[in-house]
Structure formats: structure tokens, C-alpha cells
DORO-690502 format. One line per field, with one value per atom (N, C-alpha, C): residue number from 1; residue in one letter; x, y, z. Coordinates in pm, 1 decimal. Layout:
nr [NUM  ...]
rest [A  ...]
px [X  ...]
py [Y  ...]
pz [Z  ...]
//
This chain:
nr [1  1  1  2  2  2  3  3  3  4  4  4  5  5  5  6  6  6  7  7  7  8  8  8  9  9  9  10  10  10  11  11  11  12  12  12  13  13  13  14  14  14  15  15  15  16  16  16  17  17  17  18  18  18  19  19  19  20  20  20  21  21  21  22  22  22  23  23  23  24  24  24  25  25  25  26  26  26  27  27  27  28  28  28  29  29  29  30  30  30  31  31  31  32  32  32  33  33  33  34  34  34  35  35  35  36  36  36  37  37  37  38  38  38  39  39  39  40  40  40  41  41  41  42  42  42  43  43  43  44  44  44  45  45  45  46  46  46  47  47  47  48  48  48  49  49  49  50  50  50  51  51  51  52  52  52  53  53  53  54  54  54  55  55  55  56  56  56  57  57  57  58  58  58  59  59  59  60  60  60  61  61  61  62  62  62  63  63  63  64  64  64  65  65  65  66  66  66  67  67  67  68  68  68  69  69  69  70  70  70  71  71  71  72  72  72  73  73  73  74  74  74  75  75  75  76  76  76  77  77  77  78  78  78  79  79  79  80  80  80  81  81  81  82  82  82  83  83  83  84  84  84  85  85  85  86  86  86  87  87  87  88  88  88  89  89  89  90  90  90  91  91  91  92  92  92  93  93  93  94  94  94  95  95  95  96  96  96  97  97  97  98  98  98  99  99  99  100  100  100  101  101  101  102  102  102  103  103  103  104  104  104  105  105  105  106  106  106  107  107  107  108  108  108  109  109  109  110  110  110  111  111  111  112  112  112  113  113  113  114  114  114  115  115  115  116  116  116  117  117  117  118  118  118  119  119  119  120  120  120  121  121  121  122  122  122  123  123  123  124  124  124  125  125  125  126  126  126  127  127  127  128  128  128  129  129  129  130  130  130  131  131  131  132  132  132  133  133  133  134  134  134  135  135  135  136  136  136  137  137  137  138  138  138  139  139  139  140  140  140  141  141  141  142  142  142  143  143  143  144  144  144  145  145  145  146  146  146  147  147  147  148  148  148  149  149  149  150  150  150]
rest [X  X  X  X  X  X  X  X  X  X  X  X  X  X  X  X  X  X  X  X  X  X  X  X  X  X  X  X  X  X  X  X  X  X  X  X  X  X  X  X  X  X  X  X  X  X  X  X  X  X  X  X  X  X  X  X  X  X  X  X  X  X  X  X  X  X  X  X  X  X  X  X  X  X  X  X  X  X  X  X  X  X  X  X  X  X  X  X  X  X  X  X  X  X  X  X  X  X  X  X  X  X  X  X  X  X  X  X  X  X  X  X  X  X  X  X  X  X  X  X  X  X  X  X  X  X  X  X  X  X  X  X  X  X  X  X  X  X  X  X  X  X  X  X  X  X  X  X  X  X  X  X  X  X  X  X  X  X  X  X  X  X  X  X  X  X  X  X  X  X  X  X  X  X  X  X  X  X  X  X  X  X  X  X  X  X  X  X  X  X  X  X  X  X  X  X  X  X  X  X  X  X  X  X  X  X  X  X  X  X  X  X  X  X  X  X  X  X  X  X  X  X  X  X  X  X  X  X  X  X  X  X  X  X  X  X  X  X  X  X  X  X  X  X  X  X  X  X  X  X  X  X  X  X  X  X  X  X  X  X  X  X  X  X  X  X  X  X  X  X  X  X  X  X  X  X  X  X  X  X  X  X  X  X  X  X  X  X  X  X  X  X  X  X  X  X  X  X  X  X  X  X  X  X  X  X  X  X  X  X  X  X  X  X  X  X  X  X  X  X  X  X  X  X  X  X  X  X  X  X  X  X  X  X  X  X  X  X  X  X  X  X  X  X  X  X  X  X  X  X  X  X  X  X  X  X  X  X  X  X  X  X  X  X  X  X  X  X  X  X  X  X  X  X  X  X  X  X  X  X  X  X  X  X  X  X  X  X  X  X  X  X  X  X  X  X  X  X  X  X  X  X  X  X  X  X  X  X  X  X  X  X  X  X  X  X  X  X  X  X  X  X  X  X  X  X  X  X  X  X  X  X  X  X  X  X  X  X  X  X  X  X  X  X  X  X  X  X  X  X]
px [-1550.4  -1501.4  -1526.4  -1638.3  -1665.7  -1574.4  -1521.6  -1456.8  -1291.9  -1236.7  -1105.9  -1148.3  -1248.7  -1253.3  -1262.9  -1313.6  -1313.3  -1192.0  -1073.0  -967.5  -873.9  -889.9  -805.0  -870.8  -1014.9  -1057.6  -1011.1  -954.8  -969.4  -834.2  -722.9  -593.5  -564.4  -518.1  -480.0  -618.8  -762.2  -879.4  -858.6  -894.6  -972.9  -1047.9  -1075.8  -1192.4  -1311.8  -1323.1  -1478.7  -1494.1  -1415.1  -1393.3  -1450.5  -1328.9  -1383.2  -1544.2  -1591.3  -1717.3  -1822.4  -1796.0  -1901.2  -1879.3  -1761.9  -1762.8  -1866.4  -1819.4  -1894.8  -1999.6  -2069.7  -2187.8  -2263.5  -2231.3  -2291.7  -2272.8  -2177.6  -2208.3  -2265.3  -2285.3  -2375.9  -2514.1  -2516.2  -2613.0  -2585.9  -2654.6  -2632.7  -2532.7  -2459.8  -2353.7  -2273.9  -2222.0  -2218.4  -2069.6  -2057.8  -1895.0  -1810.5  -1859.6  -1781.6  -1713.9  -1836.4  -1787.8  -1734.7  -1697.1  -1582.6  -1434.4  -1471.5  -1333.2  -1319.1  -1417.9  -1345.7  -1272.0  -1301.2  -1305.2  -1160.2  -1154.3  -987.1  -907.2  -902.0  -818.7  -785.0  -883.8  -831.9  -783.1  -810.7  -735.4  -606.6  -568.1  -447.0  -352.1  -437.6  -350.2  -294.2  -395.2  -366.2  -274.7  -232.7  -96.0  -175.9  -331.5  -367.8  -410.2  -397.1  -416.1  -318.4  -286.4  -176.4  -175.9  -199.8  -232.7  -138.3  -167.1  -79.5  -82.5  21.4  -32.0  75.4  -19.6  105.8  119.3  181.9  107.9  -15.2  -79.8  -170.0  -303.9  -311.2  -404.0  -468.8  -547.0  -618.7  -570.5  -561.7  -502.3  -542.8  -468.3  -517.1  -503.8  -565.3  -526.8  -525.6  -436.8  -402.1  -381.9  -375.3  -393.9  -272.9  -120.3  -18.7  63.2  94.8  136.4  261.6  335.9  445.1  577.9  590.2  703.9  708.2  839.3  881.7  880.5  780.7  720.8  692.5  697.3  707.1  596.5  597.8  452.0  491.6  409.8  508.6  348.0  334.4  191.3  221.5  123.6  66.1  79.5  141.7  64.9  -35.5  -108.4  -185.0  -292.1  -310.3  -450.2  -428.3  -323.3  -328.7  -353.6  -293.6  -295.1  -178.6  -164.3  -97.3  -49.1  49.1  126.0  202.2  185.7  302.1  435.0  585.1  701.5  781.1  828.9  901.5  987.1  1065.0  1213.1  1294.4  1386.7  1520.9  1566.6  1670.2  1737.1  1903.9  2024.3  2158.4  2185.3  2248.8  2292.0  2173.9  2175.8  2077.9  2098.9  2204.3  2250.5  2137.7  2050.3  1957.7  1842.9  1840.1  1725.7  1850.2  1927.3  2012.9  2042.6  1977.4  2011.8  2189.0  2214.7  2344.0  2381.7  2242.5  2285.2  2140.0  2132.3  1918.0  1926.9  2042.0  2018.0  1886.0  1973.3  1908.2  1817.3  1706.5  1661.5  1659.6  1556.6  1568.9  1461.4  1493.8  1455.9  1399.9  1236.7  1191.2  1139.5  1148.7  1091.9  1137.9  1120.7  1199.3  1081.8  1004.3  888.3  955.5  911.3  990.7  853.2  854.3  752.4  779.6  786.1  819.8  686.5  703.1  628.6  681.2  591.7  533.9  436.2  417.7  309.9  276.6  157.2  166.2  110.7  127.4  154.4  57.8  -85.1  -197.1  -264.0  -180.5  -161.1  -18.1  33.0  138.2  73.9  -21.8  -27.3  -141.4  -217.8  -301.7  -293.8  -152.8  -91.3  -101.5  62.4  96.5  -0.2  -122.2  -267.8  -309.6  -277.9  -370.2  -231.6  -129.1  -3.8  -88.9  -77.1  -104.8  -187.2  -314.8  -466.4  -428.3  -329.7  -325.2  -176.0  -151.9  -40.9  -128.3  -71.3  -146.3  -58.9  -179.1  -166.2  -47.7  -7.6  116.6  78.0  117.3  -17.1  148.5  250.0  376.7  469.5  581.1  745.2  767.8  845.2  889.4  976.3  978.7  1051.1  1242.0  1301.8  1454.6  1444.9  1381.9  1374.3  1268.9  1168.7  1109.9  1128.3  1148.4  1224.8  1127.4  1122.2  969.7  1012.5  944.4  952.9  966.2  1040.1  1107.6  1025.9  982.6  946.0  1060.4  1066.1  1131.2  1167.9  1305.0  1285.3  1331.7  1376.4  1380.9  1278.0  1137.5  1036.1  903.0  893.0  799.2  667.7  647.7  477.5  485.4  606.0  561.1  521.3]
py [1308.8  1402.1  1347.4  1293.8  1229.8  1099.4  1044.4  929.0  1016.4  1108.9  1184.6  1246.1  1254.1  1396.1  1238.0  1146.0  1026.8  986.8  996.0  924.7  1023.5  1168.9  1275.9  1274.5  1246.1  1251.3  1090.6  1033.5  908.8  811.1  876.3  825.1  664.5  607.7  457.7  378.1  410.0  353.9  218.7  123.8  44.5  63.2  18.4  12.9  67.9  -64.2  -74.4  66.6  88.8  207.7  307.8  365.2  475.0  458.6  304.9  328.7  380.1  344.7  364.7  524.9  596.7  761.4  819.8  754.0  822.0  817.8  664.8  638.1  703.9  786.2  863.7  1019.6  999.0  1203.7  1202.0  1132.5  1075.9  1051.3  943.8  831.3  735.7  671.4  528.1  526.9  442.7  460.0  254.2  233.6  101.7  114.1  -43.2  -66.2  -55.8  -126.0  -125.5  13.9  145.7  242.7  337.3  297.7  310.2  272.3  139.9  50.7  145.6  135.8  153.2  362.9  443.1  573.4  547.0  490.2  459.6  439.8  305.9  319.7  359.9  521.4  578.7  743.1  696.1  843.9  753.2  659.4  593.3  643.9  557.3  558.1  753.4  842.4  963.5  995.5  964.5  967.9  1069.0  1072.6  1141.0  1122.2  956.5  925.5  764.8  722.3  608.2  510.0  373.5  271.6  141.5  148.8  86.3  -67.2  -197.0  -344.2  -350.6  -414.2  -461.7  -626.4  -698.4  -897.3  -845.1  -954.1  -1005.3  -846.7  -753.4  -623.1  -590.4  -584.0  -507.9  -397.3  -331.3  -241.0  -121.4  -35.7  136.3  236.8  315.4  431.7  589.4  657.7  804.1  901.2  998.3  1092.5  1172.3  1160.6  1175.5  1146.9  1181.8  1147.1  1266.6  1217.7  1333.4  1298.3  1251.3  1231.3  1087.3  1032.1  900.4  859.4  873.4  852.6  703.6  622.8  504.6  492.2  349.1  315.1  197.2  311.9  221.1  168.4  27.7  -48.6  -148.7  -119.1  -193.7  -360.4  -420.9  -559.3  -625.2  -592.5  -609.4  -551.2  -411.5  -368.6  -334.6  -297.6  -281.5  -129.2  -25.5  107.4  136.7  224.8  267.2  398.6  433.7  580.5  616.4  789.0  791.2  842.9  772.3  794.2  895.1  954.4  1052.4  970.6  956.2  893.6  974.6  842.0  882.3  963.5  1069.4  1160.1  1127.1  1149.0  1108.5  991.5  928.6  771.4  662.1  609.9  522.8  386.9  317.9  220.3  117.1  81.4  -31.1  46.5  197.4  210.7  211.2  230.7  266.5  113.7  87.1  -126.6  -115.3  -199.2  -276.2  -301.8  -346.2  -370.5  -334.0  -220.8  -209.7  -251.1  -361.6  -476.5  -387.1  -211.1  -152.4  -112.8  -103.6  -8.7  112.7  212.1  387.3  345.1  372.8  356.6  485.5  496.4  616.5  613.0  495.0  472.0  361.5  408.7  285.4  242.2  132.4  105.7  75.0  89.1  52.7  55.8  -75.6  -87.9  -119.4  -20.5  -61.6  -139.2  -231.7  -309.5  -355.5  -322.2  -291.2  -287.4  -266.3  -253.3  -109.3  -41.5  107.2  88.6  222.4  258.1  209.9  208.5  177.2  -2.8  -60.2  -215.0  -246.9  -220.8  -222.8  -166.0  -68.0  -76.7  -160.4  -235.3  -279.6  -413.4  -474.1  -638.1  -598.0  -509.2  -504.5  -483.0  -431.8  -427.3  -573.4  -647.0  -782.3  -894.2  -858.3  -932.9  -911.5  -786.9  -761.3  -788.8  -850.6  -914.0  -1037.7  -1109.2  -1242.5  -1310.7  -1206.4  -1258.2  -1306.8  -1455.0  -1437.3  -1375.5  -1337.8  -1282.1  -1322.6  -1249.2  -1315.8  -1342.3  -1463.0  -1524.8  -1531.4  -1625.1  -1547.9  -1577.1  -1549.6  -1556.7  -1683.8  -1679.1  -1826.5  -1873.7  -2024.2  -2099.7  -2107.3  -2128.5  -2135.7  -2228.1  -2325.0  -2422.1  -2320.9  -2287.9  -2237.0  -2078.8  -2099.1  -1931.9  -1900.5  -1751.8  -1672.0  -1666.4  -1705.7  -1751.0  -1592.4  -1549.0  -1494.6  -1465.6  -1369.9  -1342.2  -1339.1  -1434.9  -1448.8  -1270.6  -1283.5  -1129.6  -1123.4  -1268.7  -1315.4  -1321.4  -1369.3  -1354.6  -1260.0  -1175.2  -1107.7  -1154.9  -1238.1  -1290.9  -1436.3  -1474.6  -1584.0  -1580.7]
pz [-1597.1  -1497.0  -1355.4  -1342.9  -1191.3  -1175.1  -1234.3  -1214.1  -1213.1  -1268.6  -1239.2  -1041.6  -1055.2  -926.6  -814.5  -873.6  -752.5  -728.1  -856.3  -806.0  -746.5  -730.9  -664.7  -559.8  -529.1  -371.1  -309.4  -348.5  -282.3  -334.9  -334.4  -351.3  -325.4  -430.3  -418.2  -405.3  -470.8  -446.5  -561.8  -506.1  -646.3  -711.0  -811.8  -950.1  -867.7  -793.5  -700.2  -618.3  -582.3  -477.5  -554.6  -686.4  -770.2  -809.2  -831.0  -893.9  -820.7  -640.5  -567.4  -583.8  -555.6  -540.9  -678.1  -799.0  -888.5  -910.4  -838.8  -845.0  -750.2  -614.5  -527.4  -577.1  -676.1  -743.1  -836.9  -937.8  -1049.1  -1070.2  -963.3  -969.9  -1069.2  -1116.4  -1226.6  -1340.4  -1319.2  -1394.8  -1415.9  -1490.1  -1497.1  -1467.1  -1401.5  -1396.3  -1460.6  -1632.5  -1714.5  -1768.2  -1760.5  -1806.1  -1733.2  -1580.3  -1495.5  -1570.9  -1558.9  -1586.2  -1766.0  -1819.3  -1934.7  -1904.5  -1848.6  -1852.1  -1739.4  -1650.4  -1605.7  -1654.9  -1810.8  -1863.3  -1980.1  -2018.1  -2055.8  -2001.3  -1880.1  -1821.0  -1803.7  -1747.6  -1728.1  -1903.3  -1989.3  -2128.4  -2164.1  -2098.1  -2148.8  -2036.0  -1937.6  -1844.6  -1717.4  -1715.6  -1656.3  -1517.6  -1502.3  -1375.1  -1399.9  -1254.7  -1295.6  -1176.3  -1262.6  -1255.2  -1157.6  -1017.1  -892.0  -891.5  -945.3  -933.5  -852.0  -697.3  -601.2  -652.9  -569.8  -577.6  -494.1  -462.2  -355.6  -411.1  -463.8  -436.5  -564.2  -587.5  -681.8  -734.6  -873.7  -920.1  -827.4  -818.4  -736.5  -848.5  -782.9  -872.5  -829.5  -880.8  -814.8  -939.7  -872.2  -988.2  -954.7  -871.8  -863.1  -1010.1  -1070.9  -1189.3  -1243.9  -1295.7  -1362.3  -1273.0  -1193.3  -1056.5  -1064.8  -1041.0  -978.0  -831.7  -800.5  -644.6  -601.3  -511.0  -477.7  -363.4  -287.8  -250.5  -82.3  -2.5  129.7  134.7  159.6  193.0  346.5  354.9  519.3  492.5  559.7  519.6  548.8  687.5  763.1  710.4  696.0  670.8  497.4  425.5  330.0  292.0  374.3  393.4  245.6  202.8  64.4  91.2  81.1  160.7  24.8  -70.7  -115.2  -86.1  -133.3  -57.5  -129.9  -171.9  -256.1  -291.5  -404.0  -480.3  -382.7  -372.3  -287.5  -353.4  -264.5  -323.4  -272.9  -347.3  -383.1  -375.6  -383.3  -453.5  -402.6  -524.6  -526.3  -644.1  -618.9  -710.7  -727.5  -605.4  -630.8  -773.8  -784.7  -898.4  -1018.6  -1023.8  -1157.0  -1206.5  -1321.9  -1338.5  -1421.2  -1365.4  -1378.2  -1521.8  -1553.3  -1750.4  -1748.9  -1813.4  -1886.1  -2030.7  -2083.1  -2158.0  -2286.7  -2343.7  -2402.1  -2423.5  -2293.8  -2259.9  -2198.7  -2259.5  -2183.2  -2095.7  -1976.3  -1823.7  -1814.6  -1785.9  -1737.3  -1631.7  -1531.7  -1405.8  -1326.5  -1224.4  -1131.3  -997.9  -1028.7  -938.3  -789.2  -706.1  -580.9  -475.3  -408.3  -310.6  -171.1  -56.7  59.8  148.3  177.0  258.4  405.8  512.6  659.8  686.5  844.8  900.3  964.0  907.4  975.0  1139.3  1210.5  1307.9  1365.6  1315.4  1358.5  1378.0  1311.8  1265.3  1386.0  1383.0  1492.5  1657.3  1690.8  1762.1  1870.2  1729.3  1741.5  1796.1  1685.2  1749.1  1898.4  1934.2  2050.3  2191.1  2159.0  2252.0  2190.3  2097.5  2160.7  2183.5  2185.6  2255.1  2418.5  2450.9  2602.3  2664.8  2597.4  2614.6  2640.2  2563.0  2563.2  2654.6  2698.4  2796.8  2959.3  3016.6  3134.8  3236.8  3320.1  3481.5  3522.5  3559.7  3671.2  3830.4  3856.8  3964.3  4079.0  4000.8  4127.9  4083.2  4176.8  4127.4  4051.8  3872.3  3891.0  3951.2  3940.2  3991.3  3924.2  3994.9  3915.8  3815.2  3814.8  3676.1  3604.5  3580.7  3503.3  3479.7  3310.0  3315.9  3198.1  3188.5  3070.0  2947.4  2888.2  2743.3  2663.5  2563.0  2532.1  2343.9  2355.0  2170.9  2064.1  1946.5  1893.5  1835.7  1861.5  1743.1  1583.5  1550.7  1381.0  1366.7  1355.7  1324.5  1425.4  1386.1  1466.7  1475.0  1353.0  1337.9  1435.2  1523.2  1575.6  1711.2]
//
């Protein structure tokens, strides 16, 4: 029960994450019988099991809905998105090559508001002074806007 009530207080946590919550309502409790008590709330459909690339599994206790997953790239923030509603050809597959489709994973990846406003305050740190007018040969260099990370 303390490892369910950790993963409804603490949405999209890792393993590690859940173990510390249960291990501060508990006290002593081993990793393994974390990991093992996750996946079987996962197998009983009672809590459900998030693999981005690059992240450690998450886990939420949102379950029963086809809900999707907007993530930060920067800090690695995890937001849930509701399933689009009226046409939506990219979830409906083209050939499901005989399979019954009961889910359609979909991961939006960005940077949240707080990671964005954070670059743009150290863009503004690192711009220099303007000391005086340029010159007609020298003109201000310009941020790419195809790549934002350059």
C-alpha cells in the first residue's frame, strides 16, 4: 500500500524516487521489494509503467485512459497530455499487420516554461555590453533560428 500511495503522491517518479517515499512512511524496506511490488501493481493494470529513450522507467497511477506524455528535455519535467480529440490519422496505423491496437504511445518532447526561461536569462548574462554604435562594415550577429541550441 505505501509503495501505491507513493506512486499517486508523486506522478511520473522513478523506482528510486518511489523507494525513498516509501522508505520515509515505512521505514526499512529493501529496493528489491519496491521493484518487485511495482511490477506487480503494473502487471495488475493498477499503476503503469513510462519508458522514454535516454530516462529511467516512471510510474503513475493514471491508468484506464489513453493519455500521452509532454517531457522537458532540459530538465526532464513529465506533464500528462490528454489523447487528441477528432482526426487523428498519425494514431490510427496504416496496416496494424493484424493486430488489435489498444493504445497509441505518443511522446511530445520540449522545453518547459521554466527551462526556457532560464536559457533566455543566461543568453542575456552572456551577451556583451554595448560599448558603441557599429561600424558599417561590422554588422550583429544574428541567432540562428533553425537551430535554437546554437
Amino acid at each position: 500500500m505505501a509503495t501505491l500511495r507513493a506512486v499517486a503522491s508523486r506522478p511520473h517518479a522513478t523506482a528510486d524516487e518511489v523507494t525513498e517515499d516509501v522508505r520515509a512512511a515505512i521505514g526499512s524496506v529493501s529496493r528489491q521489494a519496491v521493484y518487485d511490488t511495482l511490477a506487480v501493481l503494473v502487471e495488475k493494470k493498477m499503476i503503469r509503467r513510462i519508458q522514454t529513450p535516454g530516462s529511467p522507467a516512471r510510474f503513475e497511477d493514471r491508468v484506464g485512459d489513453n493519455h500521452h506524455h509532454l517531457i522537458c528535455r532540459t530538465c526532464g519535467t513529465t506533464t500528462d497530455i490528454d489523447c487528441a480529440v477528432g482526426a487523428t490519422p498519425c494514431l490510427t496505423a496504416h496496416d496494424a499487420h493484424g493486430f488489435e491496437i489498444d493504445e497509441a504511445e505518443v511522446i511530445y518532447w520540449g522545453r518547459c516554461p521554466a527551462c526556457r526561461e532560464a536559457a533566455t536569462a543566461a543568453q542575456g548574462e552572456q551577451a556583451p555590453p554595448a560599448l558603441a554604435q557599429p561600424s558599417e562594415t561590422a554588422r550583429p550577429r544574428r541567432a540562428s533560428r533553425a537551430n535554437p541550441r546554437t
